[in-house]
N, C-alpha and C positions, 0 to 999 in steps of 0.2 A: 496193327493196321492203322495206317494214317486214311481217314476219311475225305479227308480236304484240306489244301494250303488256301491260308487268307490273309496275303499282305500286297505289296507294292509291288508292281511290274518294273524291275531294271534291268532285263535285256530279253528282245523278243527274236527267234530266228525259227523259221519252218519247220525245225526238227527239234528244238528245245529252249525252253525261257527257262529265265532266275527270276524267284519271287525272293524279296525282303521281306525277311517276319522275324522284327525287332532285332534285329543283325544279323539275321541269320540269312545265309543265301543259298536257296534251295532250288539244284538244276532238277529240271520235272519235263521227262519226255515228252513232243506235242504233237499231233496230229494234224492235218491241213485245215480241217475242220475248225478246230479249235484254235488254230495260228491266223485263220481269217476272221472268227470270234472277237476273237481281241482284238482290243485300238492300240494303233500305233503310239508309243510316249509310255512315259511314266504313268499307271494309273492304280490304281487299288485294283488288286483283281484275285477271286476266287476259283479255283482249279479243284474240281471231286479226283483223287486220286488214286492209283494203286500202285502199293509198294512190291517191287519183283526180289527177293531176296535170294540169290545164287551163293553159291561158295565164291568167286570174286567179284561180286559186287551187291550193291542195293541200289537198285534204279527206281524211282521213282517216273511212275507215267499221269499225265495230267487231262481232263478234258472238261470244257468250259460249263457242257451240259450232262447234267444224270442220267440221261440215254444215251450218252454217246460213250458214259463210261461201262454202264449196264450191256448192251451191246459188243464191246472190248470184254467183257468178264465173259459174255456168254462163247465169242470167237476162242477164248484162250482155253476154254474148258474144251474144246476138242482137240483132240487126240494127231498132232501132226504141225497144231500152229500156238505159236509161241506167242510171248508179248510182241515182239518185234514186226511179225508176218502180220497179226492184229494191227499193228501201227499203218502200220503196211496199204494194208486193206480200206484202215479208216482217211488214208490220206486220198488212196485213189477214188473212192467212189463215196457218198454220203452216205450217214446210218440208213438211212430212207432208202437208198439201193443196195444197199446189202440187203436189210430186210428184205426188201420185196424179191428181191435173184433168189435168194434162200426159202419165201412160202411157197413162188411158182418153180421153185427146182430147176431154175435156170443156170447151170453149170457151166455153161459158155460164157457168160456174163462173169462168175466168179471165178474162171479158168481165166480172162483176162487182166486179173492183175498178177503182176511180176511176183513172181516167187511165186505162185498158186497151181497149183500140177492138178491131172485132172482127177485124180484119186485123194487128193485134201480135201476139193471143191464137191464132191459126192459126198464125202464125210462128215462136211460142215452143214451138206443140207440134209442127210440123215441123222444126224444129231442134234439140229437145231430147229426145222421146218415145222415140227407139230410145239414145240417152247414157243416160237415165236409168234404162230398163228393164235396158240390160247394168249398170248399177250396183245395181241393187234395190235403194237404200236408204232402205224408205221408215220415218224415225222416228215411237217414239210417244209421247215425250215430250209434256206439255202443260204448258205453263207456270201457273204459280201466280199466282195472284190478290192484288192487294192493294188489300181496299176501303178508300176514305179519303170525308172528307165530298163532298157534293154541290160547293159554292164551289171546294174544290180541284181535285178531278174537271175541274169543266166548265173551269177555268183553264187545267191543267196539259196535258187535251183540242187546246183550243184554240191552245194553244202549240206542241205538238205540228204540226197540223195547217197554221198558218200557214210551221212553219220547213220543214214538208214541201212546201211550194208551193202550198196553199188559200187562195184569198181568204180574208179575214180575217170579209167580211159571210157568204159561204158557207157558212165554215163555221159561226159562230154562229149562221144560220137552223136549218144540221144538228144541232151538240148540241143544242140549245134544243127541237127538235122528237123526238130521241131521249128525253132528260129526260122530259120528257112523257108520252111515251109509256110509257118502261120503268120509270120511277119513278127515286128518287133512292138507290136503292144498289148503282145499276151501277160497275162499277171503272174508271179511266182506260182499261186494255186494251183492254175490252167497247168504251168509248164510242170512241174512236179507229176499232177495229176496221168497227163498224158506219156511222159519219159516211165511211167510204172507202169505203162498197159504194155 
C-alpha cells in the first residue's frame, strides 16, 4: 500500500495530476475537492493515497486531505460502489455533505449524483450512518474557486467528465446546457459538479 505521494506538481487537470518524485511520474486519480486544493503551477505537493489493484491495471487515487481520503475508503467498502462512483461522489458534493446526507438518511441527496440509484444510496447509509455518526467528523472546509475562461472551462469540464466514465455526447449535451443557463463565469468545479447531478 502506498500511503502518500510527495513530490512536485507537473501537471494538474480535474480528474487526474502527475506528481514528480525524483523522476518518477506518477498519474494519481483526483477528485474536485482535491483539484480545487491545489494551486495552479508547479509546486511541491503531497497527495494520501490509495492504490486500486485489478487484474488490468493499478490505479492510483489521490486526495489532498486525510478525511477526504478516509471517507473514499469508507464509500468503497460498501457493497455496489467502486473506487470510481467514490470519485464520483467526491467530486459532486463535499466530504461535509456526504457525511451529513448519510447521518440524516437523506437518500434524495445521495440519489442525486450520477451514477447513484436509489438501492446503492440506502446501502451506503445503512452501512455507514452509525461509523460515521461514532466519528462525528463532519468538515467545513470548502474549497476555493478558480475561475478561468469559458473555452477552458467547458474543455477541461469535459475532460473531466469523459475520464470519469460519461459518454462523451452526454456529457457535452450537459455543459453546453449548464453554459446556457448559468452563464459563462462558472468555474470547472461549479460545472463538473452540476453536469453529475
Amino acid at each position: 500500500m502506498i500511503a502518500y505521494i510527495d513530490g512536485k506538481l507537473t501537471y494538474k487537470d480535474p480528474a487526474y495530476v502527475i506528481i514528480d518524485v525524483h523522476g518518477v511520474g506518477y498519474e494519481i486519480k483526483i477528485s474536485l475537492q482535491t483539484y480545487a486544493a491545489l494551486q495552479d503551477g508547479t509546486e511541491r505537493c503531497k497527495l494520501y493515497t490509495f492504490l486500486n489493484i485489478r487484474e488490468d491495471a493499478h490505479i492510483l487515487y489521490g486526495f489532498k486531505e486525510p478525511d477526504e481520503k478516509t471517507l473514499f475508503l469508507d464509500l468503497v467498502s460498501v457493497s455496489g460502489i467502486g473506487p470510481s462512483t467514490a470519485l464520483v461522489m467526491l467530486s459532486s458534493m463535499s466530504s461535509a455533505e456526504i457525511r451529513h446526507a448519510i447521518m440524516n438518511e437523506d437518500v434524495k441527496t445521495i440519489q442525486s449524483i450520477k451514477g447513484i440509484g436509489a438501492k446503492t444510496a440506502q446501502r451506503a447509509i445503512i452501512e455507514l450512518k452509525d461509523k460515521l455518526r461514532k466519528e462525528n467528523m463532519l468538515g467545513t472546509a470548502t474549497p476555493s474557486m478558480f475561475p478561468v475562461q469559458s473555452t477552458k472551462v467547458r474543455n477541461e469540464a469535459l475532460a473531466a467528465l469523459v475520464t470519469l466514465g460519461i459518454p462523451k455526447n452526454v456529457a457535452e449535451k450537459s455543459i453546453d446546457a449548464i453554459l446556457k443557463k448559468e452563464g459563462q463565469d462558472i468555474t470547472v468545479e461549479q460545472l463538473i459538479k452540476m453536469a453529475l447531478r
